[in-house]
N, C-alpha and C positions, 0 to 999 in steps of 0.2 A: 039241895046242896047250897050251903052257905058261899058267900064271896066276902073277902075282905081286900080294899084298895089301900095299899101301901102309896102314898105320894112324895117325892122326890122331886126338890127345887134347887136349881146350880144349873153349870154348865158343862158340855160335855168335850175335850177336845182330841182331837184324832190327826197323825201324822204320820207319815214313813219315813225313812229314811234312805242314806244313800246304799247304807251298807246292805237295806232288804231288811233291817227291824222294823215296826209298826208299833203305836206307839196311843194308846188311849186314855184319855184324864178322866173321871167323873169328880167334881168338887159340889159337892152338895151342902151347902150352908142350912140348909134345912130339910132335915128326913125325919124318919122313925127311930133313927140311933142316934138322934144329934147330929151335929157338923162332923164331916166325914171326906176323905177324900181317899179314890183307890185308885190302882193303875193297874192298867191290862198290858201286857206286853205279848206279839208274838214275833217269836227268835227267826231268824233264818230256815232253819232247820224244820219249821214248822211248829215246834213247840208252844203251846197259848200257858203264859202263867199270868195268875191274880198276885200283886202287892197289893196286904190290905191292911188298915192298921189295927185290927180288934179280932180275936175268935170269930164274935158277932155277928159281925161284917162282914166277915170273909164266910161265914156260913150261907151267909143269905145271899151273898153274889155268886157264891157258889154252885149252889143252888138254883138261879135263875138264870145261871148262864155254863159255858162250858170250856172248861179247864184242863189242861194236863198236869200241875201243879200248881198249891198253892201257900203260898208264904206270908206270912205274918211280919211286917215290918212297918216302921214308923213311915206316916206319909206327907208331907207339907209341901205347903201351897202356899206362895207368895206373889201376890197379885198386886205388880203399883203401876195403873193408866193401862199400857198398853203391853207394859212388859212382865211378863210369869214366871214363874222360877218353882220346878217341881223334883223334889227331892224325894225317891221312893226306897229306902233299902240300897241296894248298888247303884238306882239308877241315877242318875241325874240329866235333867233336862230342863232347858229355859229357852222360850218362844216367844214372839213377838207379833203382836196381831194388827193388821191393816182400818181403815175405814169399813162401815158397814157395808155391805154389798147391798144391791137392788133385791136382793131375795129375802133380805135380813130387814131392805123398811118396808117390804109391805109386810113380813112377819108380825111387825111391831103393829101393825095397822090393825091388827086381828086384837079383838077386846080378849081381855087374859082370861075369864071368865068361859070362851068360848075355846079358844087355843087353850086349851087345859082340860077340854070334858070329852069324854070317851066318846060321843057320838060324831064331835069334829075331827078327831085323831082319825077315826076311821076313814071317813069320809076323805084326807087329804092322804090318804095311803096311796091310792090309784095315781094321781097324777103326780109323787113321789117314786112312785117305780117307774115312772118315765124319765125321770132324771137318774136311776138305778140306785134309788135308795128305800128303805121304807120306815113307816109310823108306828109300825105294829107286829109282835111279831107273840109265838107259843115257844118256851123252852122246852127240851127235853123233859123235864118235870113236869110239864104241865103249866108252867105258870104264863099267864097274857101280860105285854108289859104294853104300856101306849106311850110313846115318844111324841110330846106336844112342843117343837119348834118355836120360839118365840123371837130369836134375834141368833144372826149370823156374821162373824168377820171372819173374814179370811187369816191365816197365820201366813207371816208372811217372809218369816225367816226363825235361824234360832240353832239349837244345838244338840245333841246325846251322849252321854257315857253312860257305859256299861261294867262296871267296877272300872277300870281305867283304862277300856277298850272306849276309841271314839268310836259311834256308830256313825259320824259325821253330819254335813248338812240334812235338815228338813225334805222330804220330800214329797211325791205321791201317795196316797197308800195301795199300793198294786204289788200284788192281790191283795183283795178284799180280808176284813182281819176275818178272824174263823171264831169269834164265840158266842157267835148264839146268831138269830135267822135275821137280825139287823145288824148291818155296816155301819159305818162313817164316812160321810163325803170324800171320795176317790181327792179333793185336792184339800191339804193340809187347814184346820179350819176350828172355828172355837164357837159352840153352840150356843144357847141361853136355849134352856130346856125344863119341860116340868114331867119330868118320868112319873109312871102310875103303872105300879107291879101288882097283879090281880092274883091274890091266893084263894083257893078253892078248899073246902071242908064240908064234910059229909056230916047234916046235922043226928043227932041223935046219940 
């Protein structure tokens, strides 16, 4: 059996809100599609939908992860210093992110080279699910993704509408969002990440 590694560099950001929405960025400045930015949402209700800007895109997030709907809308990302501004289809949301945390400089302390290969992703799973999160996870599909951590700030305020519904203040993310066997940090927070989504094919 063949593997091919898809690798994904950006950051990842994850929030809740007050209303019970949850609330995930991925902004990828560099993938397999080009620059790219998608949003996860899950509703009150439980409902999980993908905003994604391309066919594409939305195929292959779709694909490696799990949805109850998903939509095809324009996605932008406005990053100036500390302040973000993420425009998905109905949503709108803009966040504001604090100093690095102590988790985020020894992150950085990790040479990129190692924080980015499949055998250290694994290896920093275990002491990740001590804090209730993990590095690594299998889709429904099948597919392996490795989550290589490389800098952390906290979000430390900010905002949501949902067509012209406030979802109001930033909050926790409780309960854990529902799409796929990896979370985001229970407190509201803006990754530097180098995702690596492993596809599998049966040569012959």
């Amino acid at each position: 059996m063949k593997r091919t590694r898809l690798r994904f560099d950006g950051w990842i950001a994850g929030a809740g809100t007050v209303s019970g929405t949850r609330l995930v960025l991925g902004h990828w400045p560099r993938s397999p599609f080009g620059p790219f930015s998608d949003v996860m949402v899950e509703h009150t209700d439980g409902t999980r939908r993908l905003l994604a800007p391309t066919e594409e895109v939305a195929e292959f997030v779709a694909a490696t992860y799990t949805f109850d709907r998903v939509d095809i809308e324009p996605v932008t990302v406005h990053a100036v210093g500390a302040h973000w501004s993420v425009t998905a289809g109905p949503l709108s949301w803009r966040f504001t992110t604090g100093p690095r945390t102590a988790l985020g400089r020894l992150l950085r302390c990790v040479p990129s080279a190692a924080a980015t290969h499949a055998l250290w992703i694994r290896c920093a799973d275990l002491p990740a699910r001590m804090a209730g999160l993990r590095t690594l996870g299998v889709s429904p599909s099948g597919r392996r993704s490795f989550y290589g951590a490389r800098d952390l700030h906290p979000v430390t305020g900010g905002e949501a509408q949902w067509h012209t519904t406030d979802l109001g203040a930033l909050a926790r993310v409780e309960p854990p969002v529902r799409f796929g066997p990896v979370s985001v940090p229970p407190r509201p927070a803006l990754v530097r990440v180098t995702t690596i989504v492993e596809l599998s094919s049966r040569a012959g």
